[in-house]
DRENTI-35584 format. One line per field, with one value per residue (C-alpha): residue number from 1; residue in one letter; x, y, z. Coordinates in steps of 0.2 Angstrom, whole numbers, plus 2048, in hexadecimal, padded with zeros to 3 digits. Layout:
# DRENTI-35584
k = (NUM_...)
r = (a_...)
x = (X_...)
y = (Y_...)
z = (Z_...)
END
This chain:
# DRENTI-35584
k = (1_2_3_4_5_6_7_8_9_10_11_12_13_14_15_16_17_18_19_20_21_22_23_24_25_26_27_28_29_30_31_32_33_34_35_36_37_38_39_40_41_42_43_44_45_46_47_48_49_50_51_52_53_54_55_56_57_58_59_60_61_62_63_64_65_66_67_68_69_70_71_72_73_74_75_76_77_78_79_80_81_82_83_84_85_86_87_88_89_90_91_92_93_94_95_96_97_98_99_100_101_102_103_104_105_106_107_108_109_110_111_112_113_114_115_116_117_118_119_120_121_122_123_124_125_126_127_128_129_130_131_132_133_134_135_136_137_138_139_140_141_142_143_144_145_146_147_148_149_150_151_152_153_154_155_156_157_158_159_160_161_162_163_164_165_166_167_168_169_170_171_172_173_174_175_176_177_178_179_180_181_182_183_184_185_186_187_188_189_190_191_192_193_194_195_196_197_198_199_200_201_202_203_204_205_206_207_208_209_210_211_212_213_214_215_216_217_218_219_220_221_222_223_224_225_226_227_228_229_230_231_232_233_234_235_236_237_238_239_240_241_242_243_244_245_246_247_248_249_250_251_252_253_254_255_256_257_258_259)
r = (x_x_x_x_x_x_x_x_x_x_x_x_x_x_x_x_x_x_x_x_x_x_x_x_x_x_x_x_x_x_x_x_x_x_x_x_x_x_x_x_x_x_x_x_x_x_x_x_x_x_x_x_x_x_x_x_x_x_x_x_x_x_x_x_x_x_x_x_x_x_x_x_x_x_x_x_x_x_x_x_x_x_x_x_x_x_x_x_x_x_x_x_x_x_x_x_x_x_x_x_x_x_x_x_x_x_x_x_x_x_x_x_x_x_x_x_x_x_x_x_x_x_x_x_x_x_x_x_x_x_x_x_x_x_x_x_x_x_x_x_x_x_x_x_x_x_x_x_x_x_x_x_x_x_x_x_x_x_x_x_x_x_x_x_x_x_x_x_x_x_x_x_x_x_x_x_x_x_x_x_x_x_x_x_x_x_x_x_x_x_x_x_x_x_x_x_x_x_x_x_x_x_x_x_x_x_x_x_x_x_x_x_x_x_x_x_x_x_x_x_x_x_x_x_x_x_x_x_x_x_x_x_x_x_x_x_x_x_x_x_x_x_x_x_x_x_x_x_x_x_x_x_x_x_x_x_x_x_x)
x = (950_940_92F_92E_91C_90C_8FD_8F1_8E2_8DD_8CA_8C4_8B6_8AF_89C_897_8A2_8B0_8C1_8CF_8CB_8D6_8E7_8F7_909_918_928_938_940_94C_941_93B_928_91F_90D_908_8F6_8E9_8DE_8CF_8D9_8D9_8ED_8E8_8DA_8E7_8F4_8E4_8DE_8EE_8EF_8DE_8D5_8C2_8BC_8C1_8BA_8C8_8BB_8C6_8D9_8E9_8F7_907_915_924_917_90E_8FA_8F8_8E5_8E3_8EC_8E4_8EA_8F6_8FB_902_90B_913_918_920_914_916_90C_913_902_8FB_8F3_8FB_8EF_8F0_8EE_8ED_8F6_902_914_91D_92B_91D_915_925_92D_91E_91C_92E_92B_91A_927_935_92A_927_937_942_93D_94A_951_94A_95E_95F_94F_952_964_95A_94B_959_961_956_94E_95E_960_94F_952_946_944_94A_938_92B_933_928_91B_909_909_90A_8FD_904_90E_90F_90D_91E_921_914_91D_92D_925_91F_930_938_92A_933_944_942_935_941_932_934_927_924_917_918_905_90A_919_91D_90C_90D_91E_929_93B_947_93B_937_94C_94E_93E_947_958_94F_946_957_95F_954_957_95C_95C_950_943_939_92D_91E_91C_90C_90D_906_918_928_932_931_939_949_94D_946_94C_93E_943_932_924_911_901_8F3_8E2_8D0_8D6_8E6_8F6_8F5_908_918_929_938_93E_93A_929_925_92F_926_914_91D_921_90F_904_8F7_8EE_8F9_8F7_8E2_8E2_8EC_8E1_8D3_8CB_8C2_8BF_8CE_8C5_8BF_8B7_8C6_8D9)
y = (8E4_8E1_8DD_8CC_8CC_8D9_8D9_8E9_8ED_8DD_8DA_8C9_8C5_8B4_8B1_8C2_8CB_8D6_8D4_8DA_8ED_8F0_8E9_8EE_8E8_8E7_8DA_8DB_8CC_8C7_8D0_8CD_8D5_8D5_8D7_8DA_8DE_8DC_8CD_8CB_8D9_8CD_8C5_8B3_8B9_8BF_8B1_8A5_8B0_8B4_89E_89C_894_892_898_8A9_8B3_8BE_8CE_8DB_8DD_8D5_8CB_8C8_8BB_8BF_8C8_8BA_8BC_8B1_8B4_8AC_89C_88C_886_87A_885_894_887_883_894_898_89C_893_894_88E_88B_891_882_874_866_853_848_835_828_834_835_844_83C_837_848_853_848_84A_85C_85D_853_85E_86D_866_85E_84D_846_850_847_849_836_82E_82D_841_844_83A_843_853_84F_849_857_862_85A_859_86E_86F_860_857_844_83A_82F_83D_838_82A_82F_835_848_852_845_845_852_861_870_876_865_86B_87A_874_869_879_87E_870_86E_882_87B_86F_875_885_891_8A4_8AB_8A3_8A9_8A5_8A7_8A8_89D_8A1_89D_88E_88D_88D_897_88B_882_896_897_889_88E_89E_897_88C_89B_8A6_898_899_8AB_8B2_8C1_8B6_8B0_8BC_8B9_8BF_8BF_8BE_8C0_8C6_8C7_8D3_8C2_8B8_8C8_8C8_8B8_8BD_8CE_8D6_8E4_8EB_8E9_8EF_8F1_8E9_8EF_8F0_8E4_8F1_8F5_906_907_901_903_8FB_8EF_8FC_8FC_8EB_8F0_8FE_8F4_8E6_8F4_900_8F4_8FB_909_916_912_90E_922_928_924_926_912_910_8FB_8F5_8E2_8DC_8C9_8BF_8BE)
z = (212_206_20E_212_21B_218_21E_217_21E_224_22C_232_23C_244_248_23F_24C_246_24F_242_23C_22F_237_22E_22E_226_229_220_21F_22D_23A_249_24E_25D_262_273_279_287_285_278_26D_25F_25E_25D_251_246_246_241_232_22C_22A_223_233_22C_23E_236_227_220_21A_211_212_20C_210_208_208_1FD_1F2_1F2_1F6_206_206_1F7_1FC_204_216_20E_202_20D_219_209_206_216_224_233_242_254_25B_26C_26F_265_25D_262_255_258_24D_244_24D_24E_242_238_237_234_227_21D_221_21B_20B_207_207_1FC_1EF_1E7_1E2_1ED_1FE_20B_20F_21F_224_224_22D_23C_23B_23C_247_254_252_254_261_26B_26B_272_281_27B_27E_26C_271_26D_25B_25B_265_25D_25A_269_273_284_284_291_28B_28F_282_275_274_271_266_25B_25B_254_246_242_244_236_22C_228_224_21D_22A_23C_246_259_262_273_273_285_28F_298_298_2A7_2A6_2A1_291_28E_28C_282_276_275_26F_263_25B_25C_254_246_245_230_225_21B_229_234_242_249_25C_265_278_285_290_28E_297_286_27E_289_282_26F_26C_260_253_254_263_25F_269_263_268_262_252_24C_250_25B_261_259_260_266_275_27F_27C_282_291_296_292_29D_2AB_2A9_2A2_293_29B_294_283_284_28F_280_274_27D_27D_28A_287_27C_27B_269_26F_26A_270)
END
């Protein structure tokens, strides 16, 4: 499998403060990667760098799509490319539907001239809509305003389904969610599931990992990776917790400011 995803080195900071410290990965395509950690370790600080939110200033490092500098991208641009981020906690936005929303998304992705027919996007969306037991109104209802969280969820998920991008980033998919939407988030990620597509898995809980089976699980903390293995990694973190690891390598407070 080539390299899908790499990030090399990557620093970022908010307010001055330092949170990533030189942060490296690699994700062939068609894998599945995990990123477990305590709290204020710098996680959700990664997932927003890694999309360009202005809050964060990208300091030294570099990331990679399909050979592709991402760094060097605009928002817009690297939503184009392929990232996709299923947020933690998912924006309203007033006066946009969700039809509204995705079919532009969709035609932003295609290109002008090669829009996808409104007949085929409401094929789609119900679809789609239908594998994640979702109600066919929250079609026409304005962008997650309303919603549970359990709903904003599966709403992330669906935007994934349809979207179709090459890298899908999940920041903490699974909090919030009780067990059944858990399961039928899960099946809406394992469906989407290729050897082209991989995703990147924030959490703080092994139980999203029963139902997404990971190729590869790392420890984050103090703003790097300082453990990788398998499934059996995130089970033993799920059964001892982190102190192991921080009296291994001898940190004493694992926090960085930011989760």
């Amino acid at each position: 499998m080539s390299n899908l995803f790499e990030i090399k080195g990557l620093k970022s900071e908010i307010e001055g403060k330092e949170i990533l410290k030189g942060f490296d990965l690699t994700i062939k395509a068609g894998e599945v990667h995990a990123i477990m950690g305590p709290n204020g370790t710098g996680k959700s600080t990664l997932a927003s760098s890694i999309m360009g939110h202005p809050k964060y200033e990208v300091t030294e490092g570099q990331v990679f799509l399909n050979g592709e500098d991402v760094l060097e991208m605009g928002v817009d641009e690297r939503a184009l490319a392929g990232l996709f981020l299923a947020m933690q906690y998912p924006s309203e936005i007033t006066g946009v539907t969700n039809a509204d929303f995705l079919r532009s998304a969709i035609n932003a992705r295609r290109g002008e001239g090669n829009e996808i027919s409104l007949i085929k996007f409401v094929r789609q969306m119900e679809g789609k809509m239908k594998e994640l037991e979702m109600n066919p109104e929250f079609m026409h209802r304005y962008l997650n305003e309303g919603f549970s969280g359990g709903e904003k969820k599966r709403n992330e998920i669906l935007q994934m389904m349809l979207l179709e991008p090459k890298l899908v980033i999940l920041d903490e998919i699974d909090s919030g969610l009780d067990i059944d939407a858990l399961k039928i988030v899960a099946a809406g990620v394992n469906a989407m599931r290729s050897e082209e597509r991989s995703f990147l898995i924030i959490t703080h809980y092994q139980r999203l990992l029963n139902y997404i089976k990971p190729d590869h699980v790392h420890v984050m903390m103090q703003g790097r990776i300082v453990r990788s293995g398998g499934p059996e990694l995130a089970e033993r973190l799920e059964a001892e917790g982190y102190e192991w690891i921080k009296e291994e390598l001898g940190i004493v407070d694992e926090t960085v400011g930011q989760a």
